[in-house]
C-alpha positions as CSV (number, residue, x, y, z in Angstrom):
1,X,-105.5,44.8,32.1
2,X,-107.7,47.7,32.9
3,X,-111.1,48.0,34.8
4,X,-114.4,46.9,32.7
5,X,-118.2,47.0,33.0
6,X,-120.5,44.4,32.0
7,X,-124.6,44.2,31.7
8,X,-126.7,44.8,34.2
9,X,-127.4,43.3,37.2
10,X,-130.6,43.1,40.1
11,X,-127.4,45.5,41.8
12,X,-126.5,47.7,38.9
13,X,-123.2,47.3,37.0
14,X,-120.1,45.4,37.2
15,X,-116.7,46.4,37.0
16,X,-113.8,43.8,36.7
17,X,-110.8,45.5,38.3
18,X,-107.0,43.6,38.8
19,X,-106.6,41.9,41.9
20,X,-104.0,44.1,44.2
21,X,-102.0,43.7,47.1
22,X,-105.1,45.9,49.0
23,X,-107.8,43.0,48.1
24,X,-106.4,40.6,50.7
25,X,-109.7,41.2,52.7
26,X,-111.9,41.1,50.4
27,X,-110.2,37.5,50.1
28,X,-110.8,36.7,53.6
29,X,-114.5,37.6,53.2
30,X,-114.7,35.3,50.8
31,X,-112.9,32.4,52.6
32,X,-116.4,32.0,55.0
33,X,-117.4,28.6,55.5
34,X,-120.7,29.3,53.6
35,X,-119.4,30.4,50.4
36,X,-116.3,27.4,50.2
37,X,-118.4,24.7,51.1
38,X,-118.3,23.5,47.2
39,X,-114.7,23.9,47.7
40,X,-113.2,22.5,50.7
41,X,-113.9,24.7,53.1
42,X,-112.3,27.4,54.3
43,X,-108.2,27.7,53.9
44,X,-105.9,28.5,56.7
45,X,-104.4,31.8,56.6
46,X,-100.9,30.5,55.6
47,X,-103.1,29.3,52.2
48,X,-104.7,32.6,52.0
49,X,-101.4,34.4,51.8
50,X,-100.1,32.2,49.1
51,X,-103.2,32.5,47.1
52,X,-102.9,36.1,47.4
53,X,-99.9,36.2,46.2
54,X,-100.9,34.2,43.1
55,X,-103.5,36.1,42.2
56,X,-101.4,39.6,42.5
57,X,-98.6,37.3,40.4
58,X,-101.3,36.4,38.0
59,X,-102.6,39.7,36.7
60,X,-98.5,41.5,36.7
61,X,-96.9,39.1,34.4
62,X,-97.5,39.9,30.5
63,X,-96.2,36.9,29.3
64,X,-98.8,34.5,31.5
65,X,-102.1,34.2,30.5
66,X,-105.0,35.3,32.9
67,X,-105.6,37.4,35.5
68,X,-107.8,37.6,38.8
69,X,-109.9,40.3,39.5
70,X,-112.3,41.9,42.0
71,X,-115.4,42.7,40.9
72,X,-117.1,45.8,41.9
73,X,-120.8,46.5,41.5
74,X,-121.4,50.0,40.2
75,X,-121.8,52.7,40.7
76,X,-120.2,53.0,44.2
77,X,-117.6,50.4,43.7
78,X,-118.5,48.2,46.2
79,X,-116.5,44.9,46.5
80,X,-118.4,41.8,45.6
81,X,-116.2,39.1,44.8
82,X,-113.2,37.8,42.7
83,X,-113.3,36.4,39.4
84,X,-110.5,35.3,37.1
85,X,-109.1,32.8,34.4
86,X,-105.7,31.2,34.0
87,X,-104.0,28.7,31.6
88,X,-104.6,24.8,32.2
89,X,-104.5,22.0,30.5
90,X,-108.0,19.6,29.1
91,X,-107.8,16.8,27.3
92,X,-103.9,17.8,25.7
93,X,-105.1,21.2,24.9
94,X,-104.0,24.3,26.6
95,X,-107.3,26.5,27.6
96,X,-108.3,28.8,30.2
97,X,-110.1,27.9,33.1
98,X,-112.1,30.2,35.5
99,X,-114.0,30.4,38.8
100,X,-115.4,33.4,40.8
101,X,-116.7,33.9,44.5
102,X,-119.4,36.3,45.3
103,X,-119.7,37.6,49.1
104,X,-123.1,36.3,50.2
105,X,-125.0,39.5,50.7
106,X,-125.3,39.9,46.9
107,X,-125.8,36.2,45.4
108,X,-128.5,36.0,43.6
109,X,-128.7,39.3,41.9
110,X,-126.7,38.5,38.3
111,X,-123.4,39.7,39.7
112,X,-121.7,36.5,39.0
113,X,-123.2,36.5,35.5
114,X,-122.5,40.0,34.7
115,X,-118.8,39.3,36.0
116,X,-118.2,35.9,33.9
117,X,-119.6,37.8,30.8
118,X,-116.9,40.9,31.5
119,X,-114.2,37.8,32.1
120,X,-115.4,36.3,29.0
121,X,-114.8,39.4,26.5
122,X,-111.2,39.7,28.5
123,X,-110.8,36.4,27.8
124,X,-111.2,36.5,24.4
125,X,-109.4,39.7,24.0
126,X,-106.4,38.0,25.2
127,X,-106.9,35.8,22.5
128,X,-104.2,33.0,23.2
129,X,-106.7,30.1,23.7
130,X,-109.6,29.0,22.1
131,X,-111.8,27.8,25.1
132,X,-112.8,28.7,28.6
133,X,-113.6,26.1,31.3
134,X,-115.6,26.1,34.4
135,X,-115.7,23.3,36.6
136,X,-118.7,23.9,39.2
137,X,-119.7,21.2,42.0
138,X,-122.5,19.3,40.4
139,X,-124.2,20.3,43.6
140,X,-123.4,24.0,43.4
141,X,-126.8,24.9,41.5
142,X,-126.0,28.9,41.3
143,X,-122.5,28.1,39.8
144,X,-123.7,25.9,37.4
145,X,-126.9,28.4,36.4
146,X,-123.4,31.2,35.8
147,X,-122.4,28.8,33.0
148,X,-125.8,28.3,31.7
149,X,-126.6,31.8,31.7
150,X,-123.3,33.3,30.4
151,X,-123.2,30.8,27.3
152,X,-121.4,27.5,27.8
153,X,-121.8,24.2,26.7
154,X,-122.1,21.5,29.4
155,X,-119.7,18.5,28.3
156,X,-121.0,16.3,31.1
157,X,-119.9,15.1,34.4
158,X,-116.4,14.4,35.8
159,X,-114.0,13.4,38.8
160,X,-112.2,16.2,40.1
161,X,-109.8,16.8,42.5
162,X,-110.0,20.2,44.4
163,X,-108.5,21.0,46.6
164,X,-105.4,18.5,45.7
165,X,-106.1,15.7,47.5
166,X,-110.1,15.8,47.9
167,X,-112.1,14.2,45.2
168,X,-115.2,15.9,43.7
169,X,-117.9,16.0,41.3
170,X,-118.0,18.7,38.6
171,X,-119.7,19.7,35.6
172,X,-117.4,20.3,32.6
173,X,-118.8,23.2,30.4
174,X,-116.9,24.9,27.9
175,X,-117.4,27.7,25.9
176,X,-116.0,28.8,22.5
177,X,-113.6,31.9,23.1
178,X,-113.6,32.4,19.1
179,X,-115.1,35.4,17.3
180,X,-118.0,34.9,15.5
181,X,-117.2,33.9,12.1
182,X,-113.9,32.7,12.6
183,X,-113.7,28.2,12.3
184,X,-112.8,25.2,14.9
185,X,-109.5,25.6,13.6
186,X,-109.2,29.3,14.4
């Protein structure tokens, strides 16, 4: 998958780039404890390396759906974030699911809208699945205003578990990967 802009934002313009070996720091920016805290908290650096790893995994095998990537605000490139999708599993259908992280200096400026409407046209480029889940913190008001703002449908409130092990509250929203025009059973 190849670089790709999006609309604008209160920065400028997105671009959704691969995640590469060379983003691990970008990933340990975004590790703070401020910008987990929906999350977790920070992971230990032993985590960090394995998610690394997944996400550089992720975006080099053809045959799995998804990818990560960094997003860059345009139009010096500057690092912002990470965004991405992967396959998982709702309700016995197979969908993609996706999350993002933007470094605190820039919240609040549209670049995590602009970056899940880039993700979404990838998404639906890949075409393999019909849906595309987010699963925000009930608490994480910015997250859930991403979904809101970028089209999707909230399905309500359920339990979570993220990280394994620690229980959560989310909001389910979902949104319809379909081309216009094309039916439910598409």
């Amino acid at each position: 998958m190849t670089g790709d802009t999006a609309g604008r934002t209160g920065e400028g313009t997105v671009r959704l780039e691969p995640w590469a070996d060379e983003d691990f720091a970008l990933l340990q920016a975004v590790n703070a404890p401020e910008l987990t805290e929906h999350l977790g908290g920070p992971e230990s650096e032993e985590r960090l390396v394995a998610r690394q790893r997944r996400y550089v995994e992720l975006g080099a095998d053809p045959g799995r759906p998804g990818c990560m990537f960094r997003i860059e605000v345009l139009p010096e490139g500057r690092p912002a974030g990470a965004i991405g999708f992967w396959e998982t599993s709702w309700e016995g259908e197979q969908v993609y699911e996706t999350g993002w992280t933007i470094l605190a200096g820039l919240q609040g400026r549209g670049v995590a809208t602009a970056a899940t409407r880039a993700l979404i046209g990838k998404a639906r480029a890949e075409g393999r699945f019909r849906s595309l889940f987010a699963f925000p913190s009930t608490d994480n008001g910015p997250s859930n205003a991403v979904c809101r703002k970028a089209g999707f449908i909230l399905l309500g409130e359920r339990d979570f578990e993220y990280p394994p092990g620690r229980p959560m509250r989310c909001n389910a929203w979902r949104l319809d990967l379909a081309p216009a025009g094309l039916t439910a059973e598409a």
